[in-house]
C-alpha positions, 0 to 999 in steps of 0.5 A, spaced: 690 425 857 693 426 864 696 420 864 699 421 858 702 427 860 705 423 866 708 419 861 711 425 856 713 427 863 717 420 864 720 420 857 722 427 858 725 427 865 724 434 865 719 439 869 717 446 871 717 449 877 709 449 876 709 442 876 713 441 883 708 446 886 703 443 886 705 438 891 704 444 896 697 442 896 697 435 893 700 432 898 695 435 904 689 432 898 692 425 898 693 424 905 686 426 907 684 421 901 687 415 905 685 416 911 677 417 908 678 410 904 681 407 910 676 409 915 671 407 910 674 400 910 674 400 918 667 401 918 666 396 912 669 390 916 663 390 921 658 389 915 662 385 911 669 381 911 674 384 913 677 382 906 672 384 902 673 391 905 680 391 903 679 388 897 674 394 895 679 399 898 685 396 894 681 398 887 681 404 891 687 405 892 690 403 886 687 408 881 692 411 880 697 405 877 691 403 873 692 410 870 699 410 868 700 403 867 694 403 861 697 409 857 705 406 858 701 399 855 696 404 850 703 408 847 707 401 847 701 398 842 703 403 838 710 402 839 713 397 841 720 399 843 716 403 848 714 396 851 719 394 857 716 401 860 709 398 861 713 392 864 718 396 868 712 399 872 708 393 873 714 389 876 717 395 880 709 397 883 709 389 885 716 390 888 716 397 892 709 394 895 714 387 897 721 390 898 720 397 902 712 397 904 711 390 908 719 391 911 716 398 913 710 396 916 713 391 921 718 397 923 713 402 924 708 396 929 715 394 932 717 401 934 710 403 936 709 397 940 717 397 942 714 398 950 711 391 950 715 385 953 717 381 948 722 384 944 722 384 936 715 380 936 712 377 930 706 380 926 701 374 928 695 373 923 688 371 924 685 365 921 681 369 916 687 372 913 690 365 910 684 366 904 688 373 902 695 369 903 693 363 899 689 368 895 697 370 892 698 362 889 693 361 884 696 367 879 703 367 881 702 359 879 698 362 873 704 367 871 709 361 871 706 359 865 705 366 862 713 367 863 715 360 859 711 361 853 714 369 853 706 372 852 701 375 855 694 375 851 688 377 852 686 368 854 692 369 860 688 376 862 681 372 861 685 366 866 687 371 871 681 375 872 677 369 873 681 367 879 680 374 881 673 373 881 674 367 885 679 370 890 672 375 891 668 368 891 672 366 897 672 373 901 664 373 900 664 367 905 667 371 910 663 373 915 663 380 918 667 382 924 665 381 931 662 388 932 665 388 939 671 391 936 667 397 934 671 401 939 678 400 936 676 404 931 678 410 930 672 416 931 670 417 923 669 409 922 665 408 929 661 415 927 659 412 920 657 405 923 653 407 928 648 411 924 641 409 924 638 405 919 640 406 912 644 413 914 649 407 916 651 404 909 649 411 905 655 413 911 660 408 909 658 408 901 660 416 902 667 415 906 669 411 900 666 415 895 668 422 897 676 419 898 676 415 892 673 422 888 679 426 892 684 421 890 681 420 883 682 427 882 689 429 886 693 422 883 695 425 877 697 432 879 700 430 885 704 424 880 706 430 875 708 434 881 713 428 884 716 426 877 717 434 876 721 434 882 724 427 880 726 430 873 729 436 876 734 432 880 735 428 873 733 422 875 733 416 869 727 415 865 728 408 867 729 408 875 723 414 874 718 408 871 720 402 874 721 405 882 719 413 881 712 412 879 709 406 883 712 409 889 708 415 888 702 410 885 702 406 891 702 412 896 696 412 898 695 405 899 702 406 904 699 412 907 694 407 910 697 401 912 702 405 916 697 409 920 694 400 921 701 398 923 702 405 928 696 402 932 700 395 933 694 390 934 692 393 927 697 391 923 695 384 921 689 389 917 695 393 915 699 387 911 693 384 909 691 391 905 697 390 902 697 383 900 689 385 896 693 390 892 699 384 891 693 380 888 689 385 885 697 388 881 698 380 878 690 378 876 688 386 875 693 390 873 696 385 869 692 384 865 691 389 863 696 391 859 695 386 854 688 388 853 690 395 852 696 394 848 692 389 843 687 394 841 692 400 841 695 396 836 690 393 832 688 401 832 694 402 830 696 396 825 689 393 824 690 387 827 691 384 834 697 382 838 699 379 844 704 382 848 712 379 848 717 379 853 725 380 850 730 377 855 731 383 859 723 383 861 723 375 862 728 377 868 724 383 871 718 378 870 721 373 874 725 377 880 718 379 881 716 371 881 721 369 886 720 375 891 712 374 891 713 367 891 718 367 898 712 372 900 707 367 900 711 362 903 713 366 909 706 368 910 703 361 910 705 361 917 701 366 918 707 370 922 711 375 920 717 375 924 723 381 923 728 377 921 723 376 914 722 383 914 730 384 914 730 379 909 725 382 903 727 389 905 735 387 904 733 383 896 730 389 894 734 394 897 740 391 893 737 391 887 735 397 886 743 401 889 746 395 884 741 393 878 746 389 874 745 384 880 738 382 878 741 374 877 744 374 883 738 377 886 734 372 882 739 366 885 738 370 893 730 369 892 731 362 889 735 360 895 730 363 899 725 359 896 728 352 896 729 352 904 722 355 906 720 350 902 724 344 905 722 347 913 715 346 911 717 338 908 720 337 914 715 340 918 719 344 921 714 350 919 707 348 919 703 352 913 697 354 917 695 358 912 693 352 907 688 350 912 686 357 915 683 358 908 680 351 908 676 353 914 675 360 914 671 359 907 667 351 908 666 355 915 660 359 912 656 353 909 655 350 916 
């Protein structure tokens, strides 16, 4: 019922001064609902994979673009002129996360890290992060075929599933982390692992819980909140759903992938937390909205319906498409450098001040794309990424 007030809230782009309040203590709540599930995270690296702790934060961290994405699909079942919100949010989500947020990470690590020698430096990844970076392919490839055929039904949410399924597969061959790096952690992640016996995962497990609680129940009052102050600035429904709402949605996950990033030697966790909300966002939250506006509508009409795209939503799929395809191409190097940084953050910036350049921004991302593509051909850049996730998975059969 929350979520359908958000979306109310959205359509109606106005709110209260009660509403706008309630920031004054949602905010604090949030903020310290990051910080549990990362320190939970951090603890968890040391009994798992590194991967599978930012996996299981991931889900975490995106409760609250779960919540609002299955009631704009549920309302949009019912009816169908509400569907390009529920693509609008899913589009705008995945491309906040890749224009603004993996920019933002580079700049906090460079500023932070600013006092070394070299100057701008990359953000270099570990061998065992090629298995999320290659983990982005299979459903981006997989979406490729959904955007030709001009629908997404419940077999494309079963397909894409099952290749997150296979991406957890992968990550559970991973060992943990060395436990030498224990002390990087920060002091409620070391207190958690350090506990005797079974009081150690119980602590880890009540990190997880007790943040994702308090996110669970502080994401939609500090949602309705955000929209009501967007609203009394007379924000458009659209810009609301497609920019406004995911940004407040991914917060969380924000939050903690800039306190990684401001710690410098941990940034490559912090871009790879945001990497595990990327590949949950295209095989998790994706399919989602065809199963419940399938059932929304067969509630409401008596039989099923796949989802179908119009013009306009085809182009959002596809900006979307091109701008994660030129993420997994930079990341394939396992670096990332600024002027790539700069790159994602000025295509993305210029779609969201010009929106009627989205061709043009479509064009800029496809350029992009064919010459990465031409410097790994002619080896001129090496995808080490390829061969890292082939090493880091068939590592654990020996």
């Amino acid at each position: 019922m929350r979520a359908l007030k958000l979306l109310r809230l959205i359509e109606g782009a106005g709110a209260s001064a009660g509403s706008a309040l309630s920031a004054l203590w949602t905010f604090p709540s949030i903020l310290l609902s990051a910080f549990l599930v990362a320190w939970g995270a951090e603890a968890a690296q040391f009994l798992m994979s590194q991967g599978l702790a930012l996996a299981i934060l991931a889900w975490l961290q995106t409760l609250p673009e779960f919540a609002v994405e299955s009631v704009i699909a549920w309302e949009a079942g019912k009816d169908p002129q509400r569907a390009h919100l529920a693509i609008a949010n899913l589009t705008g989500a995945i491309r906040l996360l890749l224009g603004l947020a993996w920019p933002m990470i580079y700049a906090v690590y460079a500023w932070y890290g600013r006092h070394r020698n070299e100057r701008l430096p990359a953000i270099r990844l570990a061998t065992e992060h090629g298995t999320e970076v290659v983990g982005l392919i299979p459903g981006l490839l997989y979406f490729v075929v959904i955007l030709v055929k001009g629908t997404i039904s419940w077999v494309d949410a079963v397909v894409l599933l099952a290749l997150y399924a296979l991406y957890l597969a992968a990550l559970l061959r991973h060992p943990p982390q060395s436990v030498e790096h224990v002390e990087d952690a920060p002091a409620v992640a070391q207190w958690a692992y350090r506990q005797p016996g079974w009081r150690r995962p119980a602590a880890i497990i009540g990190l997880f819980l007790v943040g994702g609680a308090l996110l669970f129940f502080t994401a939609h009052p500090f949602l309705e909140s955000m929209l009501a102050v967007a609203g009394m600035l007379g924000v458009s429904q659209f810009v609301l759903v497609q920019w406004v709402a995911p940004f407040l949605s991914e917060f969380p996950e924000k939050l903690s992938a800039f306190a990684w990033a401001r710690r410098v030697s941990h940034a490559p966790m912090a871009l790879m937390n945001l990497v595990s909300s990327n590949i949950n966002q295209w095989t998790v939250l994706a399919p989602m909205i065809p199963l419940v506006y399938g059932y929304s509508h067969w509630k409401a009409t008596g039989s099923w319906s796949a989802f179908h795209f119009d013009g306009e939503q085809q182009l959002e799929i596809l900006i979307t498409l091109l701008q994660s395809g030129v993420a997994v191409l930079v990341l394939l190097s396992l670096e990332f450098q600024w002027f790539e940084a700069a790159g994602i953050f000025v295509l993305w910036l210029v779609q969201f001040i010009v929106p009627h350049w989205r061709i043009e921004v479509a064009w800029g991302y496809g350029a992009w794309i064919a010459l990465l593509v031409a410097l790994y051909v002619t080896g001129r850049r090496r995808p080490v990424a390829l061969r890292a996730a082939w090493q880091s998975v068939s590592r654990s059969d020996g």
